[in-house]
N, C-alpha and C positions, 0 to 999 in steps of 0.2 A: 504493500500500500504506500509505504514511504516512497519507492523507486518510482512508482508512478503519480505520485502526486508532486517528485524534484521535474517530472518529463514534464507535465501540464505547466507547471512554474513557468519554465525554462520554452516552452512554446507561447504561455501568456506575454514573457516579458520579448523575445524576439517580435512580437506584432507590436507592443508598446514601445519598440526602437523609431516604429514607422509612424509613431501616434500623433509624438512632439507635445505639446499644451495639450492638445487635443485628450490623451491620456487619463485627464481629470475628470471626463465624461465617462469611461468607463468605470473610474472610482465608483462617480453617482449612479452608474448604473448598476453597478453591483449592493451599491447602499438602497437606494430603492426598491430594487427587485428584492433584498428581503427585507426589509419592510411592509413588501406588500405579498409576500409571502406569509408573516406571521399575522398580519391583519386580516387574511384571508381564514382563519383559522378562527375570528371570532365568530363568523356566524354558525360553526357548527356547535360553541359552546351555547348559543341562543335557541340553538335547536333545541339541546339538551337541557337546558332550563324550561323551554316549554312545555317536552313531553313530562319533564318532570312531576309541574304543576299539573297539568292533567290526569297523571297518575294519582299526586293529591289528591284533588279535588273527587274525584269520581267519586259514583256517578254523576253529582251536581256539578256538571261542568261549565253551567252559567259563572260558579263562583271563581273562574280560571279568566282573572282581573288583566292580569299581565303579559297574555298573550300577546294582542296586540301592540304593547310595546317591545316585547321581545324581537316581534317580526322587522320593526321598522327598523329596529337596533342591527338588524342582520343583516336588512337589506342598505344599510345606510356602511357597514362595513364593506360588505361585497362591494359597493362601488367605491368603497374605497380604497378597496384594493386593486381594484382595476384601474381608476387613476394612479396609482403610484406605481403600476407596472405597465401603462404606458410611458409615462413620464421616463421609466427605467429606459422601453424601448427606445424612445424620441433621444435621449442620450446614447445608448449604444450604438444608433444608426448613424449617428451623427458622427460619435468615435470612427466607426466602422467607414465608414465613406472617405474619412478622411486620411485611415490606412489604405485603403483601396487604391485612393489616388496618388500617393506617396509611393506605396510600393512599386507602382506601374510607372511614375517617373522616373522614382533611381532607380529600377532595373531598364529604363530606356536610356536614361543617362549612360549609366553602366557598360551597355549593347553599344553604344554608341563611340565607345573609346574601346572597345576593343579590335584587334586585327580584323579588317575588313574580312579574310581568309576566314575566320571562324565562322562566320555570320552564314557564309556560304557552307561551310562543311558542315554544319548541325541543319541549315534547310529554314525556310522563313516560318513554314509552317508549325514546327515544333517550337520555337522559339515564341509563337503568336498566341499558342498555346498554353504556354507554362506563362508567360506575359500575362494574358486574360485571365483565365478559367482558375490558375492557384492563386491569384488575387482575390478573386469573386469567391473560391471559396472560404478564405480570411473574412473576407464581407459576411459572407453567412455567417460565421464560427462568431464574429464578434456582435453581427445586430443582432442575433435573435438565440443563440446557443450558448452565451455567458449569462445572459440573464435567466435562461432558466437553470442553468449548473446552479447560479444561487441561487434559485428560487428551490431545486433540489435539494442542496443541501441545509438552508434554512425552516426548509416544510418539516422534514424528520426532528430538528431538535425542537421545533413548536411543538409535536407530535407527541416527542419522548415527556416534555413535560407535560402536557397532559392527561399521558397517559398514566403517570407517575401519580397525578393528584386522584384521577379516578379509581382503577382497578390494574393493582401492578402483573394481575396474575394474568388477565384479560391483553394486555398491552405485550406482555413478556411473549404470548400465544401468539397474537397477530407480527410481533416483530421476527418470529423463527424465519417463518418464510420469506419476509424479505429479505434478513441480512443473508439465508442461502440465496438469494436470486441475485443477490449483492458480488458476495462471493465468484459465483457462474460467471458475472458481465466482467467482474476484472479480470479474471483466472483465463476464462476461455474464450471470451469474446474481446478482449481489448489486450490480450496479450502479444508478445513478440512476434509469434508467428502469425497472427490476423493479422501485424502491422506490415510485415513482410507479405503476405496474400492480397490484402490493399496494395501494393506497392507491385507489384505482378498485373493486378488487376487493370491497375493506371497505365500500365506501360501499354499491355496491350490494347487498352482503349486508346492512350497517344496513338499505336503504330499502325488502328486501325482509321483513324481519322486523319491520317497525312495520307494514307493510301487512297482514301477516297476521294483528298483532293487531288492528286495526282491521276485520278483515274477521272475524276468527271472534265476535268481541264484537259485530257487526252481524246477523251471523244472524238471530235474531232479528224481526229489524227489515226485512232485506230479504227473508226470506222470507214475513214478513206484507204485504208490500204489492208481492209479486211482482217483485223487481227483483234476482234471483241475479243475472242474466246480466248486466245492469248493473255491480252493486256487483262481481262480479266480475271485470273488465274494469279495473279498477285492481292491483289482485293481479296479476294476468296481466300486466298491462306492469310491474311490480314485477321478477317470475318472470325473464322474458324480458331486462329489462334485466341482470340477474343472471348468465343463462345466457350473456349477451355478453361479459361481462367475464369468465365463467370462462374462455370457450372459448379468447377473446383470451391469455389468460392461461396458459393452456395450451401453446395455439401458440407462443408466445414461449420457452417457455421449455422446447420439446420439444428444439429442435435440441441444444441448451447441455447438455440433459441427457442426452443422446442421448450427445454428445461425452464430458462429464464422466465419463458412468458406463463408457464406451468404455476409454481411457485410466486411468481409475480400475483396471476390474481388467485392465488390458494389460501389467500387472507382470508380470505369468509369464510373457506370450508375451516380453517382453525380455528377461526372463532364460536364453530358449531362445535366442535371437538373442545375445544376449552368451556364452554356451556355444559355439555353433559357430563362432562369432569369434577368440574368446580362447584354448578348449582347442586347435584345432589337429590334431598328430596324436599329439601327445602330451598323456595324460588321465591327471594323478597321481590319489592320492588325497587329498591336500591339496584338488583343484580342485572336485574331485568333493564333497567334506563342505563347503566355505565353498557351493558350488552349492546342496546340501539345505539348507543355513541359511536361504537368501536364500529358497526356496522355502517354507521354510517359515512366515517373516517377513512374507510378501506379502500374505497376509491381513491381518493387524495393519496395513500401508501402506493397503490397501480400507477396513478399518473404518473405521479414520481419518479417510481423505478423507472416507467419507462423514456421519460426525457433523460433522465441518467443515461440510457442504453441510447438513445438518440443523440446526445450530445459527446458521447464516447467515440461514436461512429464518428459525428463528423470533426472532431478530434482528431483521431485518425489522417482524415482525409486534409488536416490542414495541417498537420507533422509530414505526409508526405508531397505535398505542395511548396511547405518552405524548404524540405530539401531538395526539390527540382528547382526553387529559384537560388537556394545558393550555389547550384551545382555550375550556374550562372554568372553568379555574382563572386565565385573564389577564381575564375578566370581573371588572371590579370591583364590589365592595358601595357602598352608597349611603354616601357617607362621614358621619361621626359628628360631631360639633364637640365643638368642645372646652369651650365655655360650655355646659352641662345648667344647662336648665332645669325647672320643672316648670310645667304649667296653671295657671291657679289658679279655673278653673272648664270647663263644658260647651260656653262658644259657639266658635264656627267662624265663622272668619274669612276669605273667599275674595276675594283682591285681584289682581286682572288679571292672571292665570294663561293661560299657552300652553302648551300638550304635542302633543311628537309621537312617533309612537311610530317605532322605527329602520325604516330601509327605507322607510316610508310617505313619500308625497310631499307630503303633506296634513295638516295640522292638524288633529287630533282635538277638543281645547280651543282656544280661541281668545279671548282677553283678554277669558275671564270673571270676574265677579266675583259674589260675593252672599254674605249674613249673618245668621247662623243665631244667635238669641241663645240662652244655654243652660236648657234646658226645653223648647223649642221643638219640634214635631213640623212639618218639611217634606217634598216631595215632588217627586221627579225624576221627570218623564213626556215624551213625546216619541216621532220615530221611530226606529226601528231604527239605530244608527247617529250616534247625533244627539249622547253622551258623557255620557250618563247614569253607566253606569258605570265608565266613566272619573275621573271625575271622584268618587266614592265610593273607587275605587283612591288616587286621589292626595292624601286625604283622611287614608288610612289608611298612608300614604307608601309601599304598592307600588312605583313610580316616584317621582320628582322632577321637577316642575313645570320646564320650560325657561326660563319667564319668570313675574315675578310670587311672591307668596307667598300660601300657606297656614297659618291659626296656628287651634290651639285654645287655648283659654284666654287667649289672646292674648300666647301664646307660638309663633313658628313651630316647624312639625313635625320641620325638620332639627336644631332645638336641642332635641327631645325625647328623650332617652334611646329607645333600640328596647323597649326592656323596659317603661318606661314609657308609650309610645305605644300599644301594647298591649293596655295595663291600661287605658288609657281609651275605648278603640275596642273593641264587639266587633261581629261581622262576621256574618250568618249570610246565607250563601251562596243563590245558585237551588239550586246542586246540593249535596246535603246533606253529602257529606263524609265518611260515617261508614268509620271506620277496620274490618279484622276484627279486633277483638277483642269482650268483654263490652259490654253496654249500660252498666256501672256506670262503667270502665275507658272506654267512648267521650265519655260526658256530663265524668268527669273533668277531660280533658285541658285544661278552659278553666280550673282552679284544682286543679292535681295537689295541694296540700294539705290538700283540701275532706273532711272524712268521711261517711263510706257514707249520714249523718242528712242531709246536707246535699245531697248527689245525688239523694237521693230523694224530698225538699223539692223539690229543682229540676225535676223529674220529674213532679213534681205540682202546680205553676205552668204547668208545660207543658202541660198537660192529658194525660199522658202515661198514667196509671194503667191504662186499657183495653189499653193495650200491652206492659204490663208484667205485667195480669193472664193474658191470653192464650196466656205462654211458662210450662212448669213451673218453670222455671230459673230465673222473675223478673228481676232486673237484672242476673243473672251469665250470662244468654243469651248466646251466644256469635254478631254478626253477620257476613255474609258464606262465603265458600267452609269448607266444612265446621260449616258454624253456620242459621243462619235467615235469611230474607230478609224485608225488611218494605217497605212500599208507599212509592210516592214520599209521599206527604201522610204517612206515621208518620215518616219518614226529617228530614220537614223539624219536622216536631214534637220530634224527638230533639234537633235543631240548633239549636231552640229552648231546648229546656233547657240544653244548653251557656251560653246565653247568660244565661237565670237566676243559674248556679251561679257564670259572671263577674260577673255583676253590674258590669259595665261605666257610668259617666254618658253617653256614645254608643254610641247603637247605628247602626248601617247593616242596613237589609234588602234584600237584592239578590233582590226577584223571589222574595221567600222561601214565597211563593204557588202559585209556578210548575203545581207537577205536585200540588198537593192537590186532590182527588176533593170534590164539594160537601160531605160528613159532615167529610172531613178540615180542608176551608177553614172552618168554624163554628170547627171544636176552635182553629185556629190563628188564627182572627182575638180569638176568648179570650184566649189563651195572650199575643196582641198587646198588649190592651188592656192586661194585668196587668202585662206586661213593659216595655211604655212609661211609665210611670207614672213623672214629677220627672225623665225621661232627657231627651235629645237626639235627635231620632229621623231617620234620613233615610229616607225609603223610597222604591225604585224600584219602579215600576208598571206594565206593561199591563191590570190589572182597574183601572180607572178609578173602579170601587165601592169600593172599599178603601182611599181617599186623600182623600175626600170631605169628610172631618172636620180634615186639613191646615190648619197655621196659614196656610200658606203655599204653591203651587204651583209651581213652576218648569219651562215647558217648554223645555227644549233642543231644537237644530235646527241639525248642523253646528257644534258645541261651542257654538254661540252662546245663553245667555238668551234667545228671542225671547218670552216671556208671563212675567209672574211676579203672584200674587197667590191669592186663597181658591178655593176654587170659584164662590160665586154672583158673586164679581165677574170669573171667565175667563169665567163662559158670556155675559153682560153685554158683553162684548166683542168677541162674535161672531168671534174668532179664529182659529188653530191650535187652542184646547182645546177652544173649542165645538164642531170641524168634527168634531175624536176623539171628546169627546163622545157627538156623535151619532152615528157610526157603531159605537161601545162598545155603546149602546143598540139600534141595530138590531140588532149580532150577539147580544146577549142576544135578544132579541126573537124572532128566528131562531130559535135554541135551543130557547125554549117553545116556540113554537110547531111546531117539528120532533117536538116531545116530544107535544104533543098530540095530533097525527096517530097517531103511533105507538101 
């Protein structure tokens, strides 16, 4: 009982880290709730003063004077105990709202200084998840499940004394079976291993609701290329693992409750067994009115127990909530230094750098180096795999380098201010990125103090205008779910202008090509030219067209440098680039020629 009463502590005061002032509302809420728990407890003694007098008085029950005020006295408590256990609520929720929203900031703060790389490795959807859903269930645990734990624990000690002033033997009877049902909920149902079965249970719920959005966001996708029954075969074992740990879960925890609820309401039947015990052959009316009391109290023992048993559970569920968010929150940020420096120009400085990423066995980067002077336009190509973008990551300090440094300006990136690194790097993604809001409000966000003359300058660098003429609503279009949808090649055109409106001295283009339609790829290789102009440029590539004009090449292959140099002088050396090259060529080649036929 000690062990789990340091756990509840030690879970109370972790949600009272997130309270702040607010904290003292849960004070009052727990003062209240019993208060109006032991006030609660007056009208059964008004009962039992009534039937008392009744018993007196009989048969002449005209002369049963005080009835009537008995009742009023009863019902003038009963509401007054429901005012003081709202009141209790009105404070908890208040508490509770105000962890809710705390918690959900600084675990976004949190998320938000950590290595871009992780955000991606754990998946938006698990992270959106434990974000929300362990929040909300803190919310529950603190509006509505602290106030009845007091109200739980303050009901029985009303209870105990009055059952002490009435009939000790009558009280001793009714309390057997709750303290067994007492027993049962902490022993069997709230112990280590239901905490661990809860904790099973969660996960498979997580692993089935990331599948599901992964499956209905594929649609799509798999039903264009005929592979329901496939794609859905991961859901299904998602489903299934699911349904294991319910059912498991279930079972476990039938017998306990089976018992629990057993014993729970077995109050009456003991207090029929302590009746034919104790009365005897002689049945006063003293034995008889202290009998209807306890009878009538029985109830109030059932609730009890079982908001105990309800607020155990979600106990539970909010112990294993805060350990999914710290599981969060003990990830640390990429530490800062203490010496800020600033650049004092555009080149990049890559000196025998290793990275690996967690879990992986293998070296991504591997004691690369190479030196980008500033102005300079190069060019990351390679296979799949090879740490092209890896190394644009670690560039723009996503992660930290294992070994080796990185500097711009020939300042390292760890001695850059985050806000400043920023500001000299901008980033435009394969995948375009665009948030649902306005197109004015998306370009925005790379210089939130830019005015509307100034977005739509950038918009028109971008070569954006055609897509802006096309919507009535112009730049105040509203994209995504409930708004418009625009094509991948206008998406990466948008993403472009973001990067105008920074106006960044590096840029990185990851693949920023990717899904532009041949009209799209014209607009954006424009939008390229204008945009690279006295920058830094890196760009990653599978259009091998596109890179041609590169100061500089660089094939990666298993993080390693293996080519570096212009175009006419990789193909000159009949290598790795000449071999892509040629095969770039052919599948162009392909193409027309496919197109011809057609």
């Amino acid at each position: 009982m000690k062990e789990k009463k340091e756990k509840k502590e030690s879970t109370l005061s972790k949600l009272m880290h997130f309270a702040g002032n607010h904290k003292y509302y849960v004070y009052a809420s727990c003062i209240l709730a019993a208060i109006s728990a032991f006030i609660a407890l007056v009208p059964f003694y008004d009962m039992w003063r009534i039937i008392k007098e009744v018993l007196e008085v009989r048969p002449n029950f005209n002369e049963a004077i005080h009835i009537k005020s008995y009742g009023w006295h009863a019902v003038l408590f009963a509401l007054l105990a429901m005012v003081f256990y709202i009141a209790a609520l009105m404070c908890s929720h208040k508490a509770a709202f105000r962890v809710q929203a705390t918690m959900r900031t600084k675990m976004m703060e949190h998320i938000m200084k950590l290595p871009l790389g992780y955000v991606e490795s754990q998946g938006s959807g698990k992270i959106r998840k434990i974000v929300m859903e362990s929040s909300a269930a803190t919310e529950t645990f603190l509006a509505h499940n602290v106030p009845d734990k007091v109200v739980s624990k303050a009901t029985p000690i009303g209870l105990l004394i009055m059952m002490a002033i009435f009939d000790w033997r009558l009280g001793l009877m009714s309390l057997i079976p709750a303290i067994i049902a007492f027993v049962l909920m902490f022993t069997a149902m709230m112990g280590p291993k239901m905490a661990e079965d809860m904790k099973q249970y969660q996960n498979a719920l997580e692993t089935m609701s990331s599948e599901a959005v992964e499956y209905v966001r594929g649609v799509p996708v798999v039903k264009t290329f005929g592979q329901t029954i496939f794609s859905f075969k991961r859901f299904k074992e998602a489903i299934d693992e699911y349904e294991k740990w319910t059912l498991d879960y279930t079972k476990s925890m039938m017998k306990p409750m089976v018992c629990f609820t057993t014993f729970a309401n077995g109050i009456f039947a003991a207090l029929i067994i302590a009746a034919y015990l104790f009365a005897g052959n002689t049945i006063t009316d003293q034995f008889i009115l202290n009998l209807f009391f306890y009878i009538l109290i029985t109830s109030i023992l059932t609730t009890t127990l079982m908001k105990v048993a309800y607020a155990g559970e979600s106990q539970m569920l909010v112990e294993d909530a805060l350990n999914r968010m710290d599981s969060i929150m003990k990830v640390q940020p990429l530490p800062e230094s203490k010496q800020i420096q600033v650049p004092s120009d555009a080149s990049i400085d890559i000196e025998n750098i290793s990275f690996t990423y967690q879990d992986a066995t293998t070296k991504a980067i591997d004691n690369l180096s190479m030196h980008i002077n500033a102005g300079e336009h190069i060019a990351l190509v390679g296979p799949s795999g090879g740490g092209k973008t890896t190394v644009a990551s670690l560039i723009s300090r996503f992660w930290d380098v294992n070994e080796g440094s990185i500097k711009i300006g020939h300042v390292n990136v760890k001695d850059i201010d985050q806000k400043e690194l920023m500001n000299q790097v901008s980033y435009v993604f394969q995948d375009s990125r665009l948030l649902k809001m306005s197109i004015l409000e998306n370009i925005r966000m790379s210089r939130p103090e830019a005015s509307d003359e100034e977005v739509i300058q950038a918009l028109k660098d971008a070569q954006c205008q055609d897509i802006i003429d096309k919507f009535p609503e112009g730049v105040n279009t509203i994209i995504g779910s409930k708004g418009v949808y625009v094509s991948g090649g206008e998406s990466q055109r948008l993403s472009i202008a973001r990067a105008f409106l920074k106006n960044a001295p590096i840029l990185i283009l990851d693949e920023a090509t990717a899904f532009a339609d041949p009209d799209n790829e014209v607009l954006v290789q424009k939008a390229f030219e204008k945009l690279s102009k006295n920058k830094t440029v890196i760009m990653i590539a599978h259009r091998l067209s596109t890179i041609t004009d590169a100061d500089c090449i660089y094939v990666l292959k298993d993080g390693h440098v293996v080519e570096s140099g212009n175009h006419e002088a990789l193909l000159e050396t009949k290598g790795v680039y000449e071999h892509m090259w040629h095969q770039y060529n052919q599948s162009v080649k392909w193409k027309v020629q496919k197109g011809d036929e057609e």
